[in-house]
N, C-alpha and C positions, 0 to 999 in steps of 0.2 A: 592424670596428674603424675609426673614423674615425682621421685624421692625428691631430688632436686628443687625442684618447683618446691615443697612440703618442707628442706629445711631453709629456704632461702624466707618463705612466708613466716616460719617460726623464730627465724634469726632476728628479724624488723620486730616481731612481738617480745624477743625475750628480752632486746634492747630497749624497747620504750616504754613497756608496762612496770616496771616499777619505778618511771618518774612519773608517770601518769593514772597511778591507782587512785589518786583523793577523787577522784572524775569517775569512778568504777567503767574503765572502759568496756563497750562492746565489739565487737566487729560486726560491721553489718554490710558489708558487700563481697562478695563473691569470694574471696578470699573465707569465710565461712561456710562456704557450701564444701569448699574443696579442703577445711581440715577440718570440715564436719565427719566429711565423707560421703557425705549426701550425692555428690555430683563427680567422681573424680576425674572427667574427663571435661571441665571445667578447667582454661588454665588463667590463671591468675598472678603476676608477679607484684602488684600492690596490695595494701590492707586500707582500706577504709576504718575508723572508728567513730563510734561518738561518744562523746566526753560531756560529763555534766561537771565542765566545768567554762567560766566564760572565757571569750578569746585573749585577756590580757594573763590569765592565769597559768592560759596554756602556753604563751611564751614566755613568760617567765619559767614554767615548770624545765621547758627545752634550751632554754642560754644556759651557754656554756657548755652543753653536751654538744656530738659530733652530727647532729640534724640540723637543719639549716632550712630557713623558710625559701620556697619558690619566691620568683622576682616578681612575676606574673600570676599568680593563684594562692590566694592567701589562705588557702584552707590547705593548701602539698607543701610538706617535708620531705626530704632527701637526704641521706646521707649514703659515704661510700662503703660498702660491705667487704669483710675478711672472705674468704673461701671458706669451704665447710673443714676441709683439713689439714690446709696447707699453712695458715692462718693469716695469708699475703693477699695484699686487693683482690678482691674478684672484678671482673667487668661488670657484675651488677651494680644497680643502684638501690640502695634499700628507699623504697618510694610509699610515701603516706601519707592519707589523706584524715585529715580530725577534723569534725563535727561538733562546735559545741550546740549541748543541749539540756542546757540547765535548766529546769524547769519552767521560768520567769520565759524562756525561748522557746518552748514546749506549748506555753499557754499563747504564746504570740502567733505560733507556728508558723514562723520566717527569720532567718536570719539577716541580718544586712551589714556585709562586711565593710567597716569601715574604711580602707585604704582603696578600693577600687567602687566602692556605693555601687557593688552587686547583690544581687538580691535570689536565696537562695529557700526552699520551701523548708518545710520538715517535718511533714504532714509525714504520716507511716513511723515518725520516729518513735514516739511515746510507746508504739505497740511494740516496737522492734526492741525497745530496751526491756520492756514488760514480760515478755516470752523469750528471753535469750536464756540458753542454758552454760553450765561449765563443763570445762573440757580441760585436761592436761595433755601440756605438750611434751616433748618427748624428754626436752630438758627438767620438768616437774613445775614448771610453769605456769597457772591456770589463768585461765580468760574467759569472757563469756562470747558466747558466737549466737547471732540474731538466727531465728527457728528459720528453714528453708520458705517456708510458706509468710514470713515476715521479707523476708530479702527480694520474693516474688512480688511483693506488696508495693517495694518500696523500687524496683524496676518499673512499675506499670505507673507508679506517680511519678516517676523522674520522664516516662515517656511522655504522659500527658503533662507534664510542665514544661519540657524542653524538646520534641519531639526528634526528627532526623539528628536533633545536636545530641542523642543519647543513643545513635545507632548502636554504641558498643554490647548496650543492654538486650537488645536483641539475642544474641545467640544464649546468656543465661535464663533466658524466659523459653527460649526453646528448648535447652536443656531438660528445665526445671517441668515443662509439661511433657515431657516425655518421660522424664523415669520419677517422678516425683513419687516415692511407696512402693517402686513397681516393685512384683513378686513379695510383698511383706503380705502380712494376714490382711492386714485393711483392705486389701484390695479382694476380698474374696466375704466378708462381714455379711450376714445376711439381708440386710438395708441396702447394700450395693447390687447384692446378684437378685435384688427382687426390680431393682431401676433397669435390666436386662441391656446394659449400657455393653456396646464392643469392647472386651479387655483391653487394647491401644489406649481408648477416650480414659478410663479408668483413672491413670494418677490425673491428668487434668480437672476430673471432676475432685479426687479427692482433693486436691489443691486450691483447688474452688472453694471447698466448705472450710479447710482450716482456714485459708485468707478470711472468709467471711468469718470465720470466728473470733478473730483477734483485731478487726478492723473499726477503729476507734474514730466518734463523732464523724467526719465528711470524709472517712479515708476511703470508705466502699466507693461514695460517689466517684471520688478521685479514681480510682484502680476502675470503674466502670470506664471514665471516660477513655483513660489509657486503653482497654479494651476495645474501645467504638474505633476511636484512632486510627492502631493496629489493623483493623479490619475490615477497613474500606476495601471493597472489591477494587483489583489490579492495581494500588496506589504502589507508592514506590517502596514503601516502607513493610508491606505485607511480603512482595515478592520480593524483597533484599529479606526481610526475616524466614520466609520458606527456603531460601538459598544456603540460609546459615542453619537451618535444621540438619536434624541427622541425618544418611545417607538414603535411609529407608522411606522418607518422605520424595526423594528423586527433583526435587527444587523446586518440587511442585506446591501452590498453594494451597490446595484440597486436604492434606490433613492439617495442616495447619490450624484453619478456619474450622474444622472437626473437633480439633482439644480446643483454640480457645471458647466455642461454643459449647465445650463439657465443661472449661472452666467457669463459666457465667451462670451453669445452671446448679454449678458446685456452691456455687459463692451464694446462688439464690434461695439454696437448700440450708444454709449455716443459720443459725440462731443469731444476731446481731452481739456484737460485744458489748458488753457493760458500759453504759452512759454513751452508747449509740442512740442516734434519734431513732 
């Protein structure tokens, strides 16, 4: 992740989070992994959030500011961005995507956007709000950004809800099994070095167990089926995601199917979340 990339993603937060604090936003896609720091080589030029607040609250909250609803996707905002120094249009667009997720849509776990009667899940949300932490940006700013292991969550149910239409997700879930903890202490914990597991498989297992630990009522099933999906032998979808892995995989599908196979036994190893069946 360039500087760039990091104030461009900061600049769209610093402008929208205090019309939209009554909603206590989170970020919950990629754009959190990369000002977690989790991922930096994750690039990202939108912000996802989700807002607990309903969708007419959240246009009102934006009339009259310089964000502007998509014509086509009623969930993307747009507006034009300053440069970081110059303080003259930049060619970016500051681009973002709100979620509401109000609790009453939480218990529904579907949104259904009224202008286009699309129909969107939101299964992974309640946990992604539940384990987000705060982080200040560099303006002093604070936001909360959904856990790595929540964003991973919520990749493998957008895969199993929408499949090939979410190829974008692909390369974060590859990311995300490859260095998930790599080189931290977790990865060396005595529970770990007695599963005699290849240091490679390592963050994908760990990954595995936090997902399963925050995985709320049918999200496990959900992120399982995303899983089975993903892993059909030679599908198109497996070798377009070994393609997008890191270079050390060689395009090949064999590690691939190695971590999400650490990841399945990570997730089977996690104690269920609270008011999980």
């Amino acid at each position: 992740m360039t500087d760039r990339t990091r104030r461009h993603l900061e600049a769209i937060l610093s402008d929208v989070l205090p019309t939209l604090k009554d909603g206590e936003p989170v970020v919950v896609g990629a754009a959190a992994l990369t000002l977690g720091g989790e991922a930096l080589d994750v690039v990202t030029m939108d912000v996802d959030l989700a807002v607990a607040l309903d969708m007419e609250r959240i246009v009102a909250a934006l009339e009259g500011t310089a964000w502007s609803r998509e014509p086509r996707l009623e969930h993307r905002w747009s507006r034009p961005m300053m440069g970081p120094t110059t303080g003259s249009s930049s060619p970016l667009r500051g681009l973002l995507d709100i979620v509401p997720t109000t609790p009453s849509l939480l218990r529904a776990g579907r949104i259904l956007w009224p202008e286009s009667g699309a129909e969107m899940t939101l299964a992974g949300m309640e946990a992604a709000r539940s384990c987000a932490r705060q982080v200040t940006l560099s303006d002093g700013s604070r936001v909360k950004l959904a856990a790595p292991g929540a964003i991973m969550m919520l990749k493998l149910i957008a895969l199993d809800e929408a499949g090939m239409a979410r190829s974008k997700d692909l390369d974060h879930v590859c990311v995300l099994l490859e260095r998930y903890q790599r080189d931290s202490e977790r990865c060396f914990t005595p529970d770990l070095l007695e599963l005699e597991l290849p240091y490679p498989l390592v963050p994908a297992w760990l990954l595995g167990r936090d997902v399963g630990a925050i995985a709320h009522g049918d999200d496990r099933a959900r992120v399982l089926r995303g899983l089975e999906w993903l892993m059909i032998p030679d599908s198109s979808q497996l070798l377009l995601a070994a393609r997008r892995g890191p270079a050390s995989w060689n395009r090949r599908p064999e590690p691939l199917l190695d971590r999400l196979a650490a990841f399945a036994a990570g997730l089977g190893a996690a104690e269920p979340a609270e008011g999980a069946p």
